[in-house]
N, C-alpha and C positions, 0 to 999 in steps of 0.2 A: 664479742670475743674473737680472737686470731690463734690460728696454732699453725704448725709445720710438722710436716711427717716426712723421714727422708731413710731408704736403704735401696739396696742396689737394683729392686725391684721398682720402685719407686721415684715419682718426680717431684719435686718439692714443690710445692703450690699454699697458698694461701688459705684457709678454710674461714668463712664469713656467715655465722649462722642468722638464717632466715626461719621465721614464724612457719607454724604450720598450716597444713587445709582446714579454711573453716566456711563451711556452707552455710552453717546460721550465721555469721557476722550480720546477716539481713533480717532475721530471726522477728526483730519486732517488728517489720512489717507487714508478718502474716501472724498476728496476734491475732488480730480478730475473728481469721478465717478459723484460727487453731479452736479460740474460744465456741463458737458457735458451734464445731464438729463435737466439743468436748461434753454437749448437752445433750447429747443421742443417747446414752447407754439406760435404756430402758427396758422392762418386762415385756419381751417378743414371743410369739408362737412359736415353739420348736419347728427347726426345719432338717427332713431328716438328712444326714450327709451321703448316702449313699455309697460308704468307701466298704469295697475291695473286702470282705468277711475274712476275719484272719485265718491262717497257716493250722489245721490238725497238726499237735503236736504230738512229735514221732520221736527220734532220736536224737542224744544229743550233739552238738555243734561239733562238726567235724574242721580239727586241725590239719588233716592232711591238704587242704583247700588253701590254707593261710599266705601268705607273700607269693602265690603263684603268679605266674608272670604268661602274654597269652604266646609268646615262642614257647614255655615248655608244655601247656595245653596243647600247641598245634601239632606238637614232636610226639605227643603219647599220642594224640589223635591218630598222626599218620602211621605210628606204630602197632596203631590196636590195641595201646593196653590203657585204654582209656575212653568213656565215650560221652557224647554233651547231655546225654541225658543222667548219668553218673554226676556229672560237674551240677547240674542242674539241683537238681537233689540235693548233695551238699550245703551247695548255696541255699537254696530254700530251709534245710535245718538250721545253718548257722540264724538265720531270718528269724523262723518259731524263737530257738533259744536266747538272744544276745537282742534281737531288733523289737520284735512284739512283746518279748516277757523278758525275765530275768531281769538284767542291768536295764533293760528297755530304753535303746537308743534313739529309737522312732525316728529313724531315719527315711524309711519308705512309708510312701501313702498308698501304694497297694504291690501287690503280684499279680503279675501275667497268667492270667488263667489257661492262655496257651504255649507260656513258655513251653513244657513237658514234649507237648505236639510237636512245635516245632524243634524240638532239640532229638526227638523220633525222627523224625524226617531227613534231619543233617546226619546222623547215624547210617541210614538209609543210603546217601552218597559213597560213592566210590573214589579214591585216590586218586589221583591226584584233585582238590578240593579247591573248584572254583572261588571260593570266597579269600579274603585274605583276612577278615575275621570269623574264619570259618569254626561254630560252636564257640562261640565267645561271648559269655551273657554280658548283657550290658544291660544299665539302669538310665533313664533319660528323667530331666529334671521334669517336674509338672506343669512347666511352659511350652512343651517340645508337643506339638500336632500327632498322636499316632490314631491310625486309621482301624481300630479293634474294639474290643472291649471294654478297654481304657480310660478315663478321663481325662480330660485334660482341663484342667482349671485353674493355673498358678495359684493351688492353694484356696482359691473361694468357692464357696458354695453357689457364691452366681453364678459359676458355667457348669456345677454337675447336673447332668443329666445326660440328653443324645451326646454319644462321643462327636469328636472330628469326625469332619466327612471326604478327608481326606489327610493321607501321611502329612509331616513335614519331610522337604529334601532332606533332612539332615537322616531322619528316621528311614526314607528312601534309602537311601547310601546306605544306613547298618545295615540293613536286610539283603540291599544286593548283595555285599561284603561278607555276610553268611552271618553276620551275628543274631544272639536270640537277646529280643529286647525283655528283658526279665520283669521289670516293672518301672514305677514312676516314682522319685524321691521325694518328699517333704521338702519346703523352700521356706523363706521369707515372703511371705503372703504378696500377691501382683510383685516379686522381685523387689521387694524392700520400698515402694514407691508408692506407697498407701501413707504416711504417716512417719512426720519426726520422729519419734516418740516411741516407735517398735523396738519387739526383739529381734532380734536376728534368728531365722529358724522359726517363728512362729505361724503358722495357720490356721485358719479359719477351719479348712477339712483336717487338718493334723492333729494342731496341736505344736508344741515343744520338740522339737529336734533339739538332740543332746549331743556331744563329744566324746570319741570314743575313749577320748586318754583318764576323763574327768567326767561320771553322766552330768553332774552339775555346770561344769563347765560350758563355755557357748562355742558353738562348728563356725561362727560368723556365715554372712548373709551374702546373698538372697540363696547362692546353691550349696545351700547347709547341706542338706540331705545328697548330695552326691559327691561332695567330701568328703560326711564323715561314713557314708556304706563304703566307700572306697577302702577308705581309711584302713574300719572294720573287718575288713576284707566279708563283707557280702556282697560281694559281686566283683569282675576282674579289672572292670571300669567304668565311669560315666562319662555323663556326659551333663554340665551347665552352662549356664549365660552369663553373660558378664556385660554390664552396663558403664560398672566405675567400680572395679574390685570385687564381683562377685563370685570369678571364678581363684583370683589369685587368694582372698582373703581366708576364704573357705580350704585349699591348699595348705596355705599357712597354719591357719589352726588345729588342720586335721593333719600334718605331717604327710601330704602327698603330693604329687607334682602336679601343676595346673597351665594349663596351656592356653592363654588368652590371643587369640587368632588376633590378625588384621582383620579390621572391618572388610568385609565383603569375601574372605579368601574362602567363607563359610556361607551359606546359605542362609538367611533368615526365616524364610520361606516357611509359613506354619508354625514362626515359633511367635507366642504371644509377647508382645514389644514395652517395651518403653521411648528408645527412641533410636528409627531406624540412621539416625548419625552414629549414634555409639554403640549401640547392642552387638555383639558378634556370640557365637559359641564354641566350646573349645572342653577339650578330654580334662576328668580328673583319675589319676593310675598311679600305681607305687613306685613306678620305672620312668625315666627319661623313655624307653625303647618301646615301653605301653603307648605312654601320652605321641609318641609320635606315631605309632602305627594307626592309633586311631584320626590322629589328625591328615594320615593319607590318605582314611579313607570317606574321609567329611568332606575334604575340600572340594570347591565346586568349583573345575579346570576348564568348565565352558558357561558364558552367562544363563542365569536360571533368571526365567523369564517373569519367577513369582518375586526378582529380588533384585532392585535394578543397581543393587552395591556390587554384584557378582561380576558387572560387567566396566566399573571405576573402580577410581582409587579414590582410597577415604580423602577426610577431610584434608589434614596434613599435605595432602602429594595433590589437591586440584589443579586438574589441566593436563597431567604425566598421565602416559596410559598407564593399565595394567599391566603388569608383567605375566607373563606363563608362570605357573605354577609348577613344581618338582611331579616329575611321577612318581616318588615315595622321597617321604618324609625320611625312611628311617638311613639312607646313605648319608645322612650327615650326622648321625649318631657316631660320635667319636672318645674311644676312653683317655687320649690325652689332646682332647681338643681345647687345655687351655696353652697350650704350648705356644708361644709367638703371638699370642692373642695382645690386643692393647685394649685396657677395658680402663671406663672410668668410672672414681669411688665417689657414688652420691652421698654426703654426709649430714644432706640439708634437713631429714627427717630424727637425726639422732638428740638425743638429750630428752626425750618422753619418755623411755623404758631403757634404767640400766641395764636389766638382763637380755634385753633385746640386742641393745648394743654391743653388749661383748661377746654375743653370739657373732653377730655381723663385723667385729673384730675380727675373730677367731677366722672366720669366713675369708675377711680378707687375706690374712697372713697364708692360709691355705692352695688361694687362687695363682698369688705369687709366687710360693714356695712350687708350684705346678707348671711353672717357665710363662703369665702372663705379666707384662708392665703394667704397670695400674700406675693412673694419672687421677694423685689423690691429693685434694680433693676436686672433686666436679660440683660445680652449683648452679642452678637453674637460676636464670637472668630473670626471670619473670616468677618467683614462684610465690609471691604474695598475693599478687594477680591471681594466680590458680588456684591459691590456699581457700581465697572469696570464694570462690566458686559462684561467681554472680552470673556471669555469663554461659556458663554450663548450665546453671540449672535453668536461666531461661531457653535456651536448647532443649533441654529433655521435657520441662513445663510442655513447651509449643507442641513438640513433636507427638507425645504420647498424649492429650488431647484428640491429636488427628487418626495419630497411627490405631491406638486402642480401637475407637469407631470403624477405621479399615478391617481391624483384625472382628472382630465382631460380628461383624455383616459375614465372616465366614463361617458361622457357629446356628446351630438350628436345635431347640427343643430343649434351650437353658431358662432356667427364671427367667432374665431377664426382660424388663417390658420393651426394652427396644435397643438397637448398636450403636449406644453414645456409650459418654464417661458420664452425663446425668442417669441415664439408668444403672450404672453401677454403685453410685453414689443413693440413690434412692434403695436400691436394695439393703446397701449395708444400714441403711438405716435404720430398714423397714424389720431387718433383722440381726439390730445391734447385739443383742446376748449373746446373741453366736460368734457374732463378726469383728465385733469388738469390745470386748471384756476387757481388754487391755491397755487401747490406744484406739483413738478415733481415723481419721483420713483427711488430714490437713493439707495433705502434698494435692489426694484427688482436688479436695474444693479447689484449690489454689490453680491446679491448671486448668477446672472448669470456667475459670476468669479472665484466661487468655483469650487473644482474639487469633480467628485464623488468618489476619493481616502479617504475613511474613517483617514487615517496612512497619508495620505499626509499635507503638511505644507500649511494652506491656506490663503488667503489675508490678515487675521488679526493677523496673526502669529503665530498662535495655529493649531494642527493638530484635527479631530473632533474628536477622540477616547481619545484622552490629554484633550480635552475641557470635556468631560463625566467623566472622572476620576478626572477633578477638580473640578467640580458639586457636586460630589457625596461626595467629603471630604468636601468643606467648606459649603454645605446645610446640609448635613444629619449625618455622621461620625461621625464630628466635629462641626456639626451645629444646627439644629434641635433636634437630636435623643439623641446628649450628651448634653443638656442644658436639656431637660427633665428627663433623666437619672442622672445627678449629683445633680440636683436640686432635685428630686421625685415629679412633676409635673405634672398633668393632661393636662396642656396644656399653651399658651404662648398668652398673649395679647398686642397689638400697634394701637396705632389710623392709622384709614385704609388709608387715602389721606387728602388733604387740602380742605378746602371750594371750592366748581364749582366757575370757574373763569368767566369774562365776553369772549365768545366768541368773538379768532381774525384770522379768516382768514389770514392778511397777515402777523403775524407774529407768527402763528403755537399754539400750545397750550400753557400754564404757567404753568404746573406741579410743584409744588413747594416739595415735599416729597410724597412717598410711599411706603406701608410696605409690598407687596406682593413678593419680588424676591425672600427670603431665601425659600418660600415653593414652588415658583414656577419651581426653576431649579432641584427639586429633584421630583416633582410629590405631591409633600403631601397638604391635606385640609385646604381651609380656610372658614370662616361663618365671613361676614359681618351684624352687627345688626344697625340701627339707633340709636344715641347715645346722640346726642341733637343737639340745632340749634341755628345756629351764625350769624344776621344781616340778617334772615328771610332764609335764606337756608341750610340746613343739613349736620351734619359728623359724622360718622362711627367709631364704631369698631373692629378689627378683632380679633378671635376665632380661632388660629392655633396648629397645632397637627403634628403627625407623620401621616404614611399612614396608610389609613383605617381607622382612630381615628372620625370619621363622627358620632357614637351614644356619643363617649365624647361629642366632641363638641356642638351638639345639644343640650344635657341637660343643658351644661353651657349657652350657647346663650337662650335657653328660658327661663331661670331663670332669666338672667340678663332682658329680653325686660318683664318679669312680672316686677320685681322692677323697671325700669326705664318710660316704657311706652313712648318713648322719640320720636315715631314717629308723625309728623304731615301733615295732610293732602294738598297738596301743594296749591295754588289759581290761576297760573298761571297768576302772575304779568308781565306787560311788563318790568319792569326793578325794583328793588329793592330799596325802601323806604330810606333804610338804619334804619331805627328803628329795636334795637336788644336790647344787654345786654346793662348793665350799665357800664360805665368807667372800661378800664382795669385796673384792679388790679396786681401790680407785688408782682408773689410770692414768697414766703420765698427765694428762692433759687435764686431767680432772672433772671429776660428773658436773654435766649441765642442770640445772634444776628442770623438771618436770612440771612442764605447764599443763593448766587444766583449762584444755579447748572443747568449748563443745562439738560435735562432730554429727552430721548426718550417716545413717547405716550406711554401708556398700548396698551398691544398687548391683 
């Protein structure tokens, strides 16, 4: 089908829709690996999970805490009529009441047994306050290294026990920065990369992470839990990872903004991996002005020697140095920063989700009506290629093979019998009733089959240094880099995912469209903004760029969340009313029919 869109904001371009991402299209040829895992779930010895003994409950859920932002904490701070150990507290009630009981969000898998301490200690300071998140709790996903009391285990029970023996950089940086790390959030078990066939939000040490709009509803994966505590407001922000959409998708569904770094602008350093090509980590917070203060104070502005991305540029840009990084993010926080902007409208995801789409309508008439040109539509030259996703996942297969066994070898006084992917695979097996009651670990087996031959031909039929060489043409060459180049573009806009679906255990997540692969297989940024809300729960859009383009994209995302304001505070319904908009309207162009693609989670 062809259409034209044409007003004075606007350039008349031809619209040519293209299929969506589909990572099964290869699906039957890991049938057998799927079947064989699917004959594990046997009668196991309890193994006990050793999380975090919940919150004495005290009072209940203080509202005065709610949409707080960390400039007006820092401003009572410095005024004295406020202090981190007051905030602390708060937060931890709203925790007892809304997170462990009541609507029971289970968003967090435990609390800082010394947040208190430390939040005593920053009280203790005097004026002017070293830190620039100085008493600002923060929540880190449970793949983030911290050097305390803490675990860290992305969610399994094969790494509880001796904590880290060392921070991660990123965990480094809160601390210098003055923030109090509060605790660790519930995930998508190893970051969604255990099994086709998950929920998004589920854990082995968890459990179910829920949504704060709908408990039924799903926060999407892998950094469920630091979406939807954000969301929640317990806590003032986090921090996840994102592989292929796990920091924007979780944004998206939790109604907050999500900051997906360039590869390398962030440290990986201690964070447990999937694959050190695409992994980066990046802020989830209510505010364009949160996600960015925390992103000034992550980024890693001289090479860190545990993370040799810190010191290149991702895949996309091979061979172009790095660039210097900003000494703060937040000077490019601008409230009519879409003024004179030329953005382009990605349409190529539309026709999955009407209500999506007429949010992302809405969105766009908004961005133009706010002085930017949009060059609509825009369409990825390559994105059936990308939809495969053949070549990406033989990327991540290869890498998290290698990388997991590196990261492992850093870990001491866990179950496991030894630092491969076969002893994690032999654990879950050894303890399926815990591990997986749900879904087996098809993705593990399947990269246990890889060889570490970079040039060799591997199970999906691509060799990994051919997989990197098609990456880098249909994402960046040819993708990203010449859509912004031929167009003259500041940057590229697409509705970020579909409305949170009702969580289904047994029959895996309903991903229905997502616009995160083209930037993910190349390393480049994306900024999820809250964008408006469909039958009482939220959807997104994203703010995509080349690498490094982090102060564009900001000034465009804050300018758009001044004129839209579209974020809402969630109430943590048990299940959804269904009272929303009024009767769909078919637009001019007329709805596309909704195809049913299967889809792999967000990693």
């Amino acid at each position: 089908m062809t259409d034209e869109t044409e007003n004075s904001n606007h350039e008349t371009v031809t619209k040519k829709s293209v299929s969506r991402r589909d990572f099964l299209k290869y699906g039957t040829g890991v049938a057998a690996v799927a079947a064989g895992a699917g004959g594990l779930l046997g009668k196991i010895p309890f193994l006990p999970s050793a999380i975090t003994p919940t919150l004495t409950p005290q009072s209940p859920p203080s509202p005065g805490i709610e949409e707080v932002t960390i400039a007006q904490l820092e401003a009572q701070y410095t005024a004295g009529t406020l202090t981190a150990t007051s905030v602390v507290n708060m937060y931890e009630n709203r925790i007892r009441a809304l997170d462990q009981s009541g609507p029971r969000l289970n968003s967090l898998l435990q609390v800082n047994r010394d947040a208190l301490t430390i939040a005593h200690q920053l009280d203790a300071q005097a004026h002017p306050f070293p830190g620039m998140l100085h008493g600002i709790p923060i929540l880190l996903k449970d793949n983030i290294d911290t050097h305390d009391q803490m675990q860290t285990a992305a969610g399994s029970l094969a790494l509880v026990g001796t904590p880290a023996l060392q921070d991660s950089t990123v965990a480094a940086h809160l601390r210098a920065a003055g923030a109090i790390i509060l605790g660790k959030t519930n995930l998508s078990e190893w970051a969604n990369f255990r099994s086709f066939f998950s929920s998004s939000g589920w854990s082995g040490r968890g459990g179910q992470c829920n949504n704060p709009y709908a408990i039924d509803r799903n926060p999407c994966g892998s950094s469920s839990g630091s979406g939807a505590a954000t969301s929640g407001n317990l806590t003032t922000v986090s921090i996840g990872t994102e592989t292929d959409g796990s920091i924007v998708c979780p944004a998206n569904a939790n109604g907050v903004v999500g900051i997906k770094p360039t590869v390398g602008l962030v440290s990986r350093a201690g964070v447990i991996p999937i694959s050190h090509t695409q992994d980066t980590v990046g802020p989830h917070a209510r505010t364009v002005a949160d996600a960015a203060t925390v992103l000034t104070a992550i980024a890693q502005r001289t090479p860190d020697p545990r993370d040799p991305a810190t010191s290149a540029s991702p895949l996309g840009k091979l061979g172009q140095p790095r660039p210097a990084l900003p000494a703060d993010y937040r000077a490019f926080l601008n409230s009519k920063g879409l003024q004179g902007a030329r953005i382009g409208v990605v349409r190529d995801f539309e026709g999955f989700s009407p209500h999506a789409d007429a949010i992302f309508d809405s969105a766009i008439t908004a961005i133009g009506s706010a002085g930017a040109t949009l060059v609509d539509p825009i369409s990825f030259p390559h994105l059936a290629d990308i939809n495969t996703g053949l070549a990406e996942f033989t990327v991540l297969l290869f890498d998290f093979k290698i990388d997991i066994a590196n990261y492992l070898t850093t870990r001491t006084g866990v179950p496991i019998a030894s630092p491969t992917l076969q002893a994690l695979i032999d654990f879950n097996n050894a303890n399926a009733s815990q591990e997986m009651p749900f879904f087996a670990q098809e993705i593990f087996d399947l990269a246990n089959m890889f060889s570490s031959d970079p040039n060799a031909i591997q199970p999906l039929g691509l060799s990994y240094n051919d997989s990197l060489a098609i990456d880098q043409k249909i994402g960046a060459t040819e993708g990203i880099d010449q859509l912004l180049k031929d167009n003259n573009l500041d940057a590229l806009i697409a509705g970020t995912d579909n409305p949170p679906w009702p969580t289904d255990l047994i029959n895996s997540d309903h991903f229905v469209f997502g616009t995160s692969s083209p930037c993910a297989i190349v390393g480049y940024p994306i900024i999820n903004v809250p964008a408006g809300m469909t039958f009482g729960v939220p959807v997104g859009i994203s703010f995509m760029g080349t690498a490094f383009s982090e102060p564009t994209l900001i000034k465009l995302a804050s300018g758009f969340e001044t004129v839209t304001q579209a974020r809402q505070k969630p109430q943590f319904l048990q299940t959804l009313p269904f009272s929303g908009p009024p009767p769909f309207r078919v637009r001019g162009r007329g709805l596309v029919p909704k195809r049913n693609v299967p889809l792999v989670s967000e990693l």
